[in-house]
Residue frames as qw, qx, qy, qz and C-alpha x, y, z in Angstrom:
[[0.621, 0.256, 0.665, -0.327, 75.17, 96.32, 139.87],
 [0.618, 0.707, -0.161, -0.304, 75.14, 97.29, 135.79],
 [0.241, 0.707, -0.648, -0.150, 78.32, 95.55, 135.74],
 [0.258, -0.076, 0.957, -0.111, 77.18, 92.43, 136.98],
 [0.617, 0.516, 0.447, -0.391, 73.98, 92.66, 134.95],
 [0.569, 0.696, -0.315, -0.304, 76.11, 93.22, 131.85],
 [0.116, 0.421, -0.900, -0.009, 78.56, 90.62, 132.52],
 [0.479, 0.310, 0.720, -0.395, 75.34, 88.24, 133.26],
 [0.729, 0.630, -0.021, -0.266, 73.74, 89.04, 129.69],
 [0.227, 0.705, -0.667, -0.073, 77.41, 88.25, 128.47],
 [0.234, -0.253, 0.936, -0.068, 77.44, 84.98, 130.30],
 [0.684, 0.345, 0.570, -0.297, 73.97, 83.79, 129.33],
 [0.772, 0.556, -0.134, -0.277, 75.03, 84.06, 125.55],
 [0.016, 0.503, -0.852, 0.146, 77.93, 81.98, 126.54],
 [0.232, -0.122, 0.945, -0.196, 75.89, 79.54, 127.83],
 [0.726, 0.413, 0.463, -0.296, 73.37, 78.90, 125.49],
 [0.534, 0.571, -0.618, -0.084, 76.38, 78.68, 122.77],
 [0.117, 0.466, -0.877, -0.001, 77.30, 75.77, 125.03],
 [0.514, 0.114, 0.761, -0.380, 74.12, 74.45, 125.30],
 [0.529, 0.618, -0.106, -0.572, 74.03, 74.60, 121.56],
 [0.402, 0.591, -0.699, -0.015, 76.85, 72.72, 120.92],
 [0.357, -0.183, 0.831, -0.386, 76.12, 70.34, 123.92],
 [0.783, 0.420, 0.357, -0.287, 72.67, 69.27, 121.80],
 [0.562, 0.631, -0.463, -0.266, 74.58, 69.56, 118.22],
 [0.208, 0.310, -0.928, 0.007, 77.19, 66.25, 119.80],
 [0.524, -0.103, 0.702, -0.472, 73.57, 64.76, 121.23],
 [0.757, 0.521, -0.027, -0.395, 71.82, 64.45, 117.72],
 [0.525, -0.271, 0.716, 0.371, 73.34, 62.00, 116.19],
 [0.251, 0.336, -0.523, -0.742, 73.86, 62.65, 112.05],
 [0.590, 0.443, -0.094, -0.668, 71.27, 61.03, 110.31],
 [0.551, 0.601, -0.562, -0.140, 73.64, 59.27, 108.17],
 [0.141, 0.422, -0.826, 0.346, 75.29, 57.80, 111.02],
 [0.649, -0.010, 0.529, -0.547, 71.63, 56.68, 112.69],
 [0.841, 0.308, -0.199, -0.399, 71.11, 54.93, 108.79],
 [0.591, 0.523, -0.613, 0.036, 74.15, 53.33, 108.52],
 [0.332, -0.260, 0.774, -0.473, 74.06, 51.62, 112.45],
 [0.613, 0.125, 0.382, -0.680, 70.70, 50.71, 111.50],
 [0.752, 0.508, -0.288, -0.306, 71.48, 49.20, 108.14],
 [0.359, 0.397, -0.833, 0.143, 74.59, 47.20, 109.31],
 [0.484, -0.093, 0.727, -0.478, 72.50, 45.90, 112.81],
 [0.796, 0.195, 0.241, -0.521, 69.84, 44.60, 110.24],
 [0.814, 0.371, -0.446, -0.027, 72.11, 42.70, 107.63],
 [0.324, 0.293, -0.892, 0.112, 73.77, 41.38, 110.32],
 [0.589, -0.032, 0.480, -0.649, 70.62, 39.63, 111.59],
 [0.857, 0.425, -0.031, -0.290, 69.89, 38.29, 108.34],
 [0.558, 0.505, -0.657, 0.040, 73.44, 37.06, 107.58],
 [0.199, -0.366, 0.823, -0.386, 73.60, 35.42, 111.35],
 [0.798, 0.151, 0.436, -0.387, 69.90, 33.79, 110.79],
 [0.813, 0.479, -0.314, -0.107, 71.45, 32.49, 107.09],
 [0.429, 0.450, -0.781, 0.060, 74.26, 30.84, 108.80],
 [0.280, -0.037, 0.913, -0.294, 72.17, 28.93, 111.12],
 [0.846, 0.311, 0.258, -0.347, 70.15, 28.04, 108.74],
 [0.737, 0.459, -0.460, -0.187, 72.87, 26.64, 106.77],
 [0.012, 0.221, -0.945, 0.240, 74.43, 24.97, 109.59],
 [0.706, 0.164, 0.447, -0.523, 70.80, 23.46, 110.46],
 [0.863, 0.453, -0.080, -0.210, 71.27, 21.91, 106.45],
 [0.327, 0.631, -0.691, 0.133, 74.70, 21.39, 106.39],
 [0.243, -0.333, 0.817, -0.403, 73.63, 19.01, 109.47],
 [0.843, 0.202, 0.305, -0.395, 70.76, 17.56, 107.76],
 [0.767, 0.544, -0.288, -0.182, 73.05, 16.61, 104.82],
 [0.038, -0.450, 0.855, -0.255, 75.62, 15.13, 107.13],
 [0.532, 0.013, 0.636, -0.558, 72.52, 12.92, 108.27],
 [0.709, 0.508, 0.075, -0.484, 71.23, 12.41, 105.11],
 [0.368, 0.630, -0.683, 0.007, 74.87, 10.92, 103.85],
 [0.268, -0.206, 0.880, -0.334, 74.69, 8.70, 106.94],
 [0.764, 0.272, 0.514, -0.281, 71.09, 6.74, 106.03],
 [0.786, 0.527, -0.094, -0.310, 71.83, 6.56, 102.31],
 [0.323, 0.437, -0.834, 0.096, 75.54, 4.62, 103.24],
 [0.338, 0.028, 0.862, -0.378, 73.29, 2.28, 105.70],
 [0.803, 0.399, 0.183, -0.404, 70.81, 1.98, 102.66],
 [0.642, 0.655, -0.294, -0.270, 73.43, 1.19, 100.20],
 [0.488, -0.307, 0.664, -0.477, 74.80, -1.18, 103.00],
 [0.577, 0.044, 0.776, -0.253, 72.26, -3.27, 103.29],
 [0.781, 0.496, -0.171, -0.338, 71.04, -2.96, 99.55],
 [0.232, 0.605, -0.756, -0.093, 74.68, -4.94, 98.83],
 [0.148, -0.337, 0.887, -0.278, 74.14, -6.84, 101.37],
 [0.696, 0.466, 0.297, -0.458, 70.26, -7.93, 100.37],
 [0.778, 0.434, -0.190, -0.412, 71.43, -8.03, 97.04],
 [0.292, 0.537, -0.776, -0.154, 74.47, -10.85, 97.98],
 [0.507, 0.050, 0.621, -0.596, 72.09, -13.10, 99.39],
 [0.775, 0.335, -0.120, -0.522, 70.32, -13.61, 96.12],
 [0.546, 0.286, -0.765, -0.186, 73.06, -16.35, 95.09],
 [0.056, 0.103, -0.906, 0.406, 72.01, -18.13, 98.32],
 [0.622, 0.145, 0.308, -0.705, 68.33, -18.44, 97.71],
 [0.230, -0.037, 0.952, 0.199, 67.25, -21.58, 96.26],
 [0.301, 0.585, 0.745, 0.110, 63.26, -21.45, 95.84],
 [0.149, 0.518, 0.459, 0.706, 61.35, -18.90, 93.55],
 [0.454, -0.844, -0.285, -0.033, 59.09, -17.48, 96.34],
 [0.519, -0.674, 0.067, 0.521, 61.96, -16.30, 98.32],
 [0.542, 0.194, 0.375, 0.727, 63.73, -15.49, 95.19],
 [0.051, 0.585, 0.500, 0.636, 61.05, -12.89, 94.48],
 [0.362, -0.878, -0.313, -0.012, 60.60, -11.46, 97.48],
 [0.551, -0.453, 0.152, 0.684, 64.10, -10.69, 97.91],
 [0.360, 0.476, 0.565, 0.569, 63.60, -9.21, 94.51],
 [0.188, -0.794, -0.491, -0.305, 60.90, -7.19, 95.52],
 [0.716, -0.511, -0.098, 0.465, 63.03, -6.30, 98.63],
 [0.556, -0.040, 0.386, 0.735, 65.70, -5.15, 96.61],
 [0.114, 0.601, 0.445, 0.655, 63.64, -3.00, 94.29],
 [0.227, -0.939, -0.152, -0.208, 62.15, -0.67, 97.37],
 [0.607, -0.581, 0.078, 0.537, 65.44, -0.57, 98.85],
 [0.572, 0.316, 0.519, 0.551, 66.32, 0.95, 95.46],
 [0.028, -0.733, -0.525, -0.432, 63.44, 3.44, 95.36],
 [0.551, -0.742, -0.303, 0.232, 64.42, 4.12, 98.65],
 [0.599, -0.095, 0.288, 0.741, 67.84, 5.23, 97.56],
 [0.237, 0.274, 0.224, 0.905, 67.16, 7.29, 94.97],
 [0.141, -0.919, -0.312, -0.196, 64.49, 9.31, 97.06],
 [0.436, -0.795, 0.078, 0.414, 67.16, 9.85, 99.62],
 [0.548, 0.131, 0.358, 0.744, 69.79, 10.53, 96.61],
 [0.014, 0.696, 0.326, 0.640, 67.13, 13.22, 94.94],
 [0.436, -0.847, -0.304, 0.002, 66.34, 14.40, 98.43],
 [0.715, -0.468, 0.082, 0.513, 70.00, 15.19, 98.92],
 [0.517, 0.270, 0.400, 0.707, 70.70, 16.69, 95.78],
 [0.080, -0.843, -0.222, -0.482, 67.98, 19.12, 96.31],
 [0.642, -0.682, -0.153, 0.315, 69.53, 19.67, 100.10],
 [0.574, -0.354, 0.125, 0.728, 73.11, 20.40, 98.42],
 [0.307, 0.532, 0.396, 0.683, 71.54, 22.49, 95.49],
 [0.406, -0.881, -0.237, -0.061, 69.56, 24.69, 98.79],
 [0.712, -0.558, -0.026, 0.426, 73.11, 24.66, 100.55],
 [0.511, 0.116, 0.299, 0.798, 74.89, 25.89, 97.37],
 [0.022, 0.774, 0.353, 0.526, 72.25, 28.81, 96.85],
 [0.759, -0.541, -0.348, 0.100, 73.14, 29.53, 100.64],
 [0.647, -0.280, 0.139, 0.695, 76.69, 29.79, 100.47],
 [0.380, 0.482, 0.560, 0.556, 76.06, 32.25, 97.52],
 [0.273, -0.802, -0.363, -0.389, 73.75, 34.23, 99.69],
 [0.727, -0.532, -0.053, 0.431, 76.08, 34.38, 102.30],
 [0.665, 0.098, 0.189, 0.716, 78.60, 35.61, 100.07],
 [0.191, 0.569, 0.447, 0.663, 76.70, 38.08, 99.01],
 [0.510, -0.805, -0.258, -0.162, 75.48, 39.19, 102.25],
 [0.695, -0.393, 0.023, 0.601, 79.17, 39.24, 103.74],
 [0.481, 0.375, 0.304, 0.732, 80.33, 41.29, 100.92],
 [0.354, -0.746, -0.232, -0.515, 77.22, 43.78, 101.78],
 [0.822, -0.513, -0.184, 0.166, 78.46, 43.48, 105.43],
 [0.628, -0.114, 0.172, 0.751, 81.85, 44.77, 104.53],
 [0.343, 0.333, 0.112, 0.871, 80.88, 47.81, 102.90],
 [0.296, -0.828, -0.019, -0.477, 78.51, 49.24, 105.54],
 [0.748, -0.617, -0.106, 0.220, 80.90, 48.42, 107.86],
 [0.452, 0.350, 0.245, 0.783, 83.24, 50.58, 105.98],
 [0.076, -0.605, -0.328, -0.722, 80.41, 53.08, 105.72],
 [0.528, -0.829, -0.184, -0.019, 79.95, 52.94, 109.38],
 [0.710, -0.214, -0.045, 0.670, 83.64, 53.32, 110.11],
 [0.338, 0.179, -0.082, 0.920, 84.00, 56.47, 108.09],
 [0.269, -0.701, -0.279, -0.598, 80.65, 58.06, 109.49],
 [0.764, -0.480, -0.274, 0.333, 81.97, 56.97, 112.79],
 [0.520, -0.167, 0.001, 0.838, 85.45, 58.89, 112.23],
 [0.229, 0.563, 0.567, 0.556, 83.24, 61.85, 111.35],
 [0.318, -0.786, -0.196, -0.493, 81.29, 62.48, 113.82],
 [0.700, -0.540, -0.228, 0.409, 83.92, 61.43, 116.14],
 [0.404, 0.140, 0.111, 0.897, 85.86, 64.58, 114.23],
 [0.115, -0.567, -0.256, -0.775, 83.27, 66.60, 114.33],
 [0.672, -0.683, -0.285, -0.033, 82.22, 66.10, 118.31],
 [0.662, -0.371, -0.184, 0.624, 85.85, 66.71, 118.95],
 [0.099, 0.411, 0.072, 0.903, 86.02, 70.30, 116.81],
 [0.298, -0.664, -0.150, -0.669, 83.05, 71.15, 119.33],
 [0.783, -0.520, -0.163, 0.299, 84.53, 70.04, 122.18],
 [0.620, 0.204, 0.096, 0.751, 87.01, 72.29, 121.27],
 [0.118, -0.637, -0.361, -0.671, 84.69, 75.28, 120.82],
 [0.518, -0.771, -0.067, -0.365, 83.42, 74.46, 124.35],
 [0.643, -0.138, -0.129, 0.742, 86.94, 74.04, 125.94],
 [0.240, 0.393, 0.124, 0.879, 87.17, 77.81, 124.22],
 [0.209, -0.592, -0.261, -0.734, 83.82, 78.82, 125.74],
 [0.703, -0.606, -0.347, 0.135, 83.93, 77.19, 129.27],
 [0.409, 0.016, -0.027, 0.912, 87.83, 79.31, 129.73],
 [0.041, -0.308, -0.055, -0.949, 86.21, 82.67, 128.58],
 [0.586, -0.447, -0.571, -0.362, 82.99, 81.62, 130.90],
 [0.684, -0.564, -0.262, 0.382, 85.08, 81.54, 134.23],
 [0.400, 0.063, -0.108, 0.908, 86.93, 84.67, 133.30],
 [0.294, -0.535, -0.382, -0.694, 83.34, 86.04, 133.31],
 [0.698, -0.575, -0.411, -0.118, 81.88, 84.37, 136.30],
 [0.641, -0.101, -0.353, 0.674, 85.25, 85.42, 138.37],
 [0.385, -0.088, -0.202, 0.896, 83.90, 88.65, 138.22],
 [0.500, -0.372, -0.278, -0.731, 80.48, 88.84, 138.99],
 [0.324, -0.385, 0.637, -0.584, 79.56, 88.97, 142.74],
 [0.167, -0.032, -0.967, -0.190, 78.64, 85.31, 143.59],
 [0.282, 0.280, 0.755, -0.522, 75.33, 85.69, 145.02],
 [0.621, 0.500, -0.013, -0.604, 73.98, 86.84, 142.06],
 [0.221, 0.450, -0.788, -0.356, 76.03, 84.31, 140.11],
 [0.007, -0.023, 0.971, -0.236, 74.73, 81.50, 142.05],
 [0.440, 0.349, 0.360, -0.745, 70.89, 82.84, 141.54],
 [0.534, 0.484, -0.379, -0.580, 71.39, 83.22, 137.50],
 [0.374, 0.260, -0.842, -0.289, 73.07, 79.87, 137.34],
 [0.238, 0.266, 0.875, -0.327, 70.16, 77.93, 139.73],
 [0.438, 0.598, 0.107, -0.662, 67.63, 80.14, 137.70],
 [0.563, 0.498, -0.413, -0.514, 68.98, 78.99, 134.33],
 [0.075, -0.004, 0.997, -0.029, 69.77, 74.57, 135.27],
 [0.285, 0.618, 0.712, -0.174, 65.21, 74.97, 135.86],
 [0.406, 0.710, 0.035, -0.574, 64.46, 77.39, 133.06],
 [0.788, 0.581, 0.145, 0.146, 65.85, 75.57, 129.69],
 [0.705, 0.209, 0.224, 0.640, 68.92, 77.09, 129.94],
 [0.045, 0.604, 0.291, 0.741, 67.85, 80.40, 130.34],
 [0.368, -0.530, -0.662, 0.381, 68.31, 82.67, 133.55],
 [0.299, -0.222, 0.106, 0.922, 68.23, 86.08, 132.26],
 [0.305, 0.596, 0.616, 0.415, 65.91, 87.96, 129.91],
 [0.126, 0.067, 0.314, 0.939, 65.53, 91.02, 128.71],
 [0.222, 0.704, 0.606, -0.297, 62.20, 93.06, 129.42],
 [0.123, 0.088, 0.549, 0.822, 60.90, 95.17, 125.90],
 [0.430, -0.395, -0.387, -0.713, 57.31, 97.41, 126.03],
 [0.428, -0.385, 0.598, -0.558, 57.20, 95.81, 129.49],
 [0.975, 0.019, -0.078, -0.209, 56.89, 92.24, 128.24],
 [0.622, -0.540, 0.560, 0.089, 59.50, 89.41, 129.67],
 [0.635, 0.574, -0.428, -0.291, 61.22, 87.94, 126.97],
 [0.169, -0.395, 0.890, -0.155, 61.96, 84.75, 128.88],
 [0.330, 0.259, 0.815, -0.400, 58.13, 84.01, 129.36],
 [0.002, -0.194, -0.556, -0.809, 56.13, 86.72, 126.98],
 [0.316, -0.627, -0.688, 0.185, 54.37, 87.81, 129.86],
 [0.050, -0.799, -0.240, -0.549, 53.38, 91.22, 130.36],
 [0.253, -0.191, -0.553, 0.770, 55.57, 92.37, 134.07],
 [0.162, -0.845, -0.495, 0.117, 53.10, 94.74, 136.22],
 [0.361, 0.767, 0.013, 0.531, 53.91, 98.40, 135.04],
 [0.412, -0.881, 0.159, -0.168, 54.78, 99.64, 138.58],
 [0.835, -0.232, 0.395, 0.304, 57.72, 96.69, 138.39],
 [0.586, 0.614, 0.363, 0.386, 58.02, 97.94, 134.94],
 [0.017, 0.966, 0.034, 0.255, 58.78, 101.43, 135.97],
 [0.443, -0.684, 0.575, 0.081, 61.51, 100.78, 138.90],
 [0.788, -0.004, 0.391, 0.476, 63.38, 98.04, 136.46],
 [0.496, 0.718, 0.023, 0.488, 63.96, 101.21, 133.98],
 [0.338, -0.909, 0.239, -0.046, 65.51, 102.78, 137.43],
 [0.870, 0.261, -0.414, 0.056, 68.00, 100.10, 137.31],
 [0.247, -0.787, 0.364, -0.433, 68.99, 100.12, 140.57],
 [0.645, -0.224, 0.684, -0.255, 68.78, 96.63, 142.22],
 [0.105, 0.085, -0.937, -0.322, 68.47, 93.13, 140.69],
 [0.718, 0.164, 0.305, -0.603, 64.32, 92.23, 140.00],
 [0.288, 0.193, 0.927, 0.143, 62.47, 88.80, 138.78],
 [0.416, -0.107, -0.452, -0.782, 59.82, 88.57, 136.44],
 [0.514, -0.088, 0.585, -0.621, 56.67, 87.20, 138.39],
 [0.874, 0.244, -0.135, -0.399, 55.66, 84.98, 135.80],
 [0.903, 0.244, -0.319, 0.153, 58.69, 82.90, 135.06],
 [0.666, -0.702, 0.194, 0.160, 61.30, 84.37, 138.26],
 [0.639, 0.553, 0.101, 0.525, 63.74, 84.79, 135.41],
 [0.309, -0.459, 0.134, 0.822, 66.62, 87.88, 136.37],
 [0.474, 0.692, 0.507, 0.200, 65.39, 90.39, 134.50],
 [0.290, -0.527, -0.015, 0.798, 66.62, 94.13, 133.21],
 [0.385, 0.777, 0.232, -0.441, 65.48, 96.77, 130.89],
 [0.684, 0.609, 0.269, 0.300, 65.99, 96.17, 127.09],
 [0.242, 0.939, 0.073, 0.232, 66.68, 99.67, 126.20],
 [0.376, -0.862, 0.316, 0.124, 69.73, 100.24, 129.05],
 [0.769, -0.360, 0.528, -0.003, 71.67, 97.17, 127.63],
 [0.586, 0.225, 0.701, 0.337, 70.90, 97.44, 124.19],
 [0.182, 0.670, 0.253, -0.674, 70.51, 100.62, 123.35],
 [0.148, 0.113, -0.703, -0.686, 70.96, 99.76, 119.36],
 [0.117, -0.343, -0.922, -0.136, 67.80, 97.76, 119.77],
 [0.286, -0.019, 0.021, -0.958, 65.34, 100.88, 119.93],
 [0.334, 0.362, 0.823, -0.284, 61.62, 99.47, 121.36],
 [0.086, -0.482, -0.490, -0.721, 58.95, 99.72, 118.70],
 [0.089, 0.206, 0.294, -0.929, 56.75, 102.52, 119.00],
 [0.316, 0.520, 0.631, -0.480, 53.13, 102.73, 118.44],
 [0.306, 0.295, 0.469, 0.774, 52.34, 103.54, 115.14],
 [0.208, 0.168, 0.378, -0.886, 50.27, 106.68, 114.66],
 [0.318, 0.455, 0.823, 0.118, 46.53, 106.06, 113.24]]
């Protein structure tokens, strides 16, 4: 039974090195959370800036179209004049002529500002692509990082699952099958160590008569608080010497 209680303590620091290393490849780095976070947002902003420049790029396509159907009919309006005979008509056609003008150059100015917007656009674009490229760089090499670094600890626990079954092969399976249901609902933890007669699973105080037969070490006992496998500090560890009362 000592040999399956020592090869138990042996396995449980096995498996909470691989439940160490299981959390270390959950966390994702920091770095790698900024840099996701920083490329997702510029490309939000660079997709909304190119539909807003196609949205202008389609007004100025529109805008090109009404000022050739103003400048059109201005021609046409203005070849007309030699075919007017009285003054009245003369002048209105004039007059005609003159807002068809006005008209023009709003849509002219209105355009200019459209292509001066579009050109500031493209600019911004550029500028934003550029930015785009290098955290997408910066995500690539934090990428190849922590994909290096998830495989070195996949490694580790390759190393530690092997030396885990050379353990578990030789501890009797009913207990095996206790510790390892005991430690999936405890955190990871199906063992513990009792010390002054407190559980070091829970930090509950065991009843001293329970206390008294676990220093027998005869059988396999639970702690009543947390049903943890427990076993006496002092048999297992005997470098680890319990404190003693001080005297007053």
């Amino acid at each position: 039974m000592q040999e399956d209680i020592a090869r138990l303590i042996e396995l449980q620091k096995i498996d909470l090195e691989i439940l160490k290393l299981e959390k270390a490849i959950a966390e994702t780095p920091q770095s790698l959370i900024k840099a996701r976070k920083n490329s997702e947002i510029l490309n939000q902003k660079l997709s909304l800036l190119k539909q807003d420049i196609e949205e202008k790029e389609k007004q100025k396509s529109l805008f090109e179209e009404e000022l050739q159907e103003e400048q059109k009919r201005l021609k046409q309006t203005q070849a007309r004049l030699t075919q007017i005979r009285g003054s009245r008509d003369y002048q209105v056609l004039l007059r005609e002529i003159e807002e068809m003008k006005r008209t023009i150059r709003q849509k002219e100015e209105e355009l200019l500002k459209l292509m001066e917007e579009l050109e500031n656009l493209h600019k911004d674009r550029e500028k934003l692509e550029e930015e785009a490229q290098s955290l997408k760089s910066l995500l690539e090499e934090e990428t190849q990082k922590f994909d290096k670094y998830c495989e070195e600890i996949n490694i580790q626990k390759q190393s530690l699952l092997e030396k885990r079954a050379q353990i578990s092969a030789k501890i009797s399976s009913g207990i095996l099958k206790k510790y390892d249901l005991i430690r999936q609902r405890k955190g990871g933890i199906g063992i513990s160590a009792v010390e002054n007669g407190v559980c070091e699973g829970c930090f509950m105080a065991i009843p001293p008569q329970l206390f008294n037969e676990l220093q027998k070490d005869n059988r396999y006992y639970e702690c009543p608080h947390c049903k943890r496998l427990i076993y006496y500090k002092r048999i297992y560890h005997p470098e680890e010497k319990e404190a003693l009362p001080q005297e007053k």
